[in-house]
N, C-alpha and C positions, 0 to 999 in steps of 0.2 A: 760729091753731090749731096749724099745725106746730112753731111759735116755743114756748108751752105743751108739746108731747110734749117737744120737743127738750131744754129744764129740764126737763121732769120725769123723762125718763131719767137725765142728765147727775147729779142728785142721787141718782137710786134706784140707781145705779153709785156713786157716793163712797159714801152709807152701806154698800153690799156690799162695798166695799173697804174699808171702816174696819171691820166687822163680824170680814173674813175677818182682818186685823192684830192686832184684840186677841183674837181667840182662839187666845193661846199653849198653853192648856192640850188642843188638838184630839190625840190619839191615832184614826190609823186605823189602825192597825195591832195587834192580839193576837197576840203568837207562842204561839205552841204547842209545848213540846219532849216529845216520848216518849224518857223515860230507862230506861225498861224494854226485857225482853230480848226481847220480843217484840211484831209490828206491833198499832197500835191503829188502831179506826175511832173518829171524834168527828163530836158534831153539837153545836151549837149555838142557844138558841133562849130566848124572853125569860118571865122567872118569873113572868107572867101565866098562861100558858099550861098546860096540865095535860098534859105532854111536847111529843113532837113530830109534827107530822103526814105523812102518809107522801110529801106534797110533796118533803121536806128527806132531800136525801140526805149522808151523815154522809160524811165523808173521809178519806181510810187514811193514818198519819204510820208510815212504818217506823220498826222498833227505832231509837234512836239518831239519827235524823232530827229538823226541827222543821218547821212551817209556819206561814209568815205568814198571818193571817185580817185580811183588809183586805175594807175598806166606803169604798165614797165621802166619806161624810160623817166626825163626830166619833162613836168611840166613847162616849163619853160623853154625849152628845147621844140616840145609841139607845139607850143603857141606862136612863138618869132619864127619856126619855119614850118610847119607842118601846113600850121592856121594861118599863115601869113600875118601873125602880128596882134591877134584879138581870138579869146574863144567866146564864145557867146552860149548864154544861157536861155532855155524858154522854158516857160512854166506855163502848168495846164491844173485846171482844177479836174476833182477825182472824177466828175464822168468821161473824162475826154478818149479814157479807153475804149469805153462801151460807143464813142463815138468818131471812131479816129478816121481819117478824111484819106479815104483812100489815094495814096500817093502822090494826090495834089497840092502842091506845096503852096499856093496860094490859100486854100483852105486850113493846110496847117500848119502857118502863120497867122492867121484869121482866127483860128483856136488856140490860139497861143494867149492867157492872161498878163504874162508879161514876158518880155526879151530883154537881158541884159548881156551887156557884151562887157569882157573885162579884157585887160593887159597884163602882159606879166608887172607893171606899176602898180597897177590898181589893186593885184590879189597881194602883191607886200605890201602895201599899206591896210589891206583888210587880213594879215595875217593867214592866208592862205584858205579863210572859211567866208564863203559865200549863205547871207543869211534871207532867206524870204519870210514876209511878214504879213 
């Protein structure tokens, strides 16, 4: 019995290592650069969904600043199945903390100055950084 777990770990380890090997194309990481003169909040959240819920709190990128948006796993992995295929972006100028719409999501979409929705296409062709301007 122990001789059995002991191959069947020793195997469900080599396939996880072979798995994690050929997945050269894993991005965890979205940067985010604000090139605009003024600080942005963002949130992020997957195009299934009809905004966002007031769980998710959005994150402030000063003017001129960038941030890494990192996940444990493959961005691309969350987007084709997590996200069903799009993650989407909203961006809010800096009062929108001091103003945040209590759990209504029609409100905040309404507050939202822009919404972009990307593919795992679109962020290879933009190199994986996502730029607001």
């Amino acid at each position: 019995m122990k001789r059995n777990l002991l191959r069947f770990l020793m195997v469900f380890m080599i396939l996880t290592a072979q798995s994690c090997l050929e997945k050269d194309d894993c991005h965890r990481v979205i940067k985010l650069v604000n090139n605009s003169i003024g600080d942005i909040w963002i949130a992020e959240s997957g195009s299934q969904y009809n905004g966002l819920n007031c769980q998710q709190i959005p994150g402030l990128i000063s003017a001129g600043e960038s941030y890494d948006l990192e996940i444990r796993s493959c961005w691309e992995d969350q987007i084709n199945n997590g996200y069903q295929g799009a993650v989407v972006f909203y961006f809010f100028d800096e009062s929108f903390k001091d103003n945040f719409p209590d759990c209504d999501p029609v409100k905040f979409n309404q507050s939202a100055i822009e919404k972009r929705t990307y593919t795992v296409e679109d962020l290879n062709e933009l190199n994986w950084v996502v730029t607001y301007q």
